[in-house]
N, C-alpha and C positions, 0 to 999 in steps of 0.2 A: 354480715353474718352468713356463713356457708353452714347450710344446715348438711350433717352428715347420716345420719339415720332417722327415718320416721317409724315410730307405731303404730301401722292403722289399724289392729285392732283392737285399741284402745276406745275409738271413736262407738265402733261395734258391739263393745261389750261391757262399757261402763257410761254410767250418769257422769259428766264432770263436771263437778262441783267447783273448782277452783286449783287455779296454776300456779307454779313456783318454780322458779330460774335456781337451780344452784351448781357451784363448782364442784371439782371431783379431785382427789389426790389420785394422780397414777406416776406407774415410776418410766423412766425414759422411755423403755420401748413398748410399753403401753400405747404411749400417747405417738409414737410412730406409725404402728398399725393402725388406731384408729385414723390420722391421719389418709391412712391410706386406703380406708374403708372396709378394713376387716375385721369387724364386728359387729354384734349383732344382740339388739336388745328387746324380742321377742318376747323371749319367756322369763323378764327377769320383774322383779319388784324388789321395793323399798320398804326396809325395817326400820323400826327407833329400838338399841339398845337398850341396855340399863343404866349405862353410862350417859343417857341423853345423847347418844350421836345417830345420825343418819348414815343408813349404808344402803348400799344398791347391790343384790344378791343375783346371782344369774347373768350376769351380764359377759357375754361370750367377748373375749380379744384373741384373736390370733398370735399367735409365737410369730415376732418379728423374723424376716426370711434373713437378714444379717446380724441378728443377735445371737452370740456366741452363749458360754455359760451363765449368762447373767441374765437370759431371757426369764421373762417371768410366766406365772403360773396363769393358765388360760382362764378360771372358771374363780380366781378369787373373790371373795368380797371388797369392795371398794368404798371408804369412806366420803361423804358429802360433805362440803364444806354449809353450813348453815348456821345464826342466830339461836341463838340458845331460847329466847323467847317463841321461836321461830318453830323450834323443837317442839315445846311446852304444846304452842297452840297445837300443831298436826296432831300431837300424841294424844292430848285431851279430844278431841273431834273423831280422831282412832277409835279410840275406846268408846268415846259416850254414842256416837253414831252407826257402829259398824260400820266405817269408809276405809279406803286402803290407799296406798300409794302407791301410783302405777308410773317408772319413764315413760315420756311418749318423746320428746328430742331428745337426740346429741346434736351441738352443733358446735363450733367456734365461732368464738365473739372477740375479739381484739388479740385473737393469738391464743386464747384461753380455751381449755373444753368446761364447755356449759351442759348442763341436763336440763331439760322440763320435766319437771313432774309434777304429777295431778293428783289430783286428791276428789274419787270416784266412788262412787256407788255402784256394786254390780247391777246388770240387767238382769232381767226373767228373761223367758222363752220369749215370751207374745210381744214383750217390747222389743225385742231384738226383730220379730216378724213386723210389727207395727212400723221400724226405723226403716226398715226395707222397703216396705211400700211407699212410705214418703219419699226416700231417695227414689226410687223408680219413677214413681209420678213426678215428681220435680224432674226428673231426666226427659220424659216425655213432654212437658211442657216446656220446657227448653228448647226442644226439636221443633215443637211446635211454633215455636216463634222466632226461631232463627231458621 
């Protein structure tokens, strides 16, 4: 598994609740550039349509540097491949919870591009202060013992 992009601030700005592997339709030289590490999944997140499908919004690819007219659109939405049950569950825990879908992977898994996505509760201010401190003092106790 070569993991190709990480979210870390995901870790910082959400409770998570629970992870989920899925696939992504992209077209040729989508999955070139990512290949190549030119994107970028920052500022994107996951919808459920009406249609019950999952898409990933935001999610930045670069214009292949050798794709002629057929290059594709840098900022489109991209379908998830997911379980229709799979659907059902996220969108019910959406709703009844206020939780959201955040990627935090891309990565390849047997040749495939995979996502992680998480299924998060935002933080407040103080928990966000509160998680800092704990990282800090775990970093200094670290020091301290090695």
């Amino acid at each position: 598994m070569k993991v190709l992009a990480h979210n870390k601030k995901v870790q910082h700005d959400y409770h998570i609740l629970d992870t989920y592997e899925f696939g992504i339709i992209l077209k040729g030289t989508e999955i070139k550039s990512i290949r190549q590490g030119k994107f970028s999944i920052n500022e994107s997140y996951v919808t459920i349509s009406k249609k019950m499908e999952l898409f990933i919004i935001n999610m930045h690819v670069s214009k292949y540097d050798h794709g002629s007219l057929f290059n594709h659109v840098e900022k489109r939405k991209k379908k998830l491949l997911a379980h229709k049950h799979t659907i059902e569950k996220l969108e019910h825990k959406q709703k009844l919870e206020g939780l959201t879908l955040v990627p935090k992977r891309v990565y390849l898994k047997e040749g495939l591009c995979k996502v992680e996505v998480v299924l998060a509760k935002g933080k407040k201010l103080y928990d966000k202060r509160q998680s800092k401190k704990r990282e800090d003092a775990e970093k200094r106790m670290d020091k301290v013992i090695y």
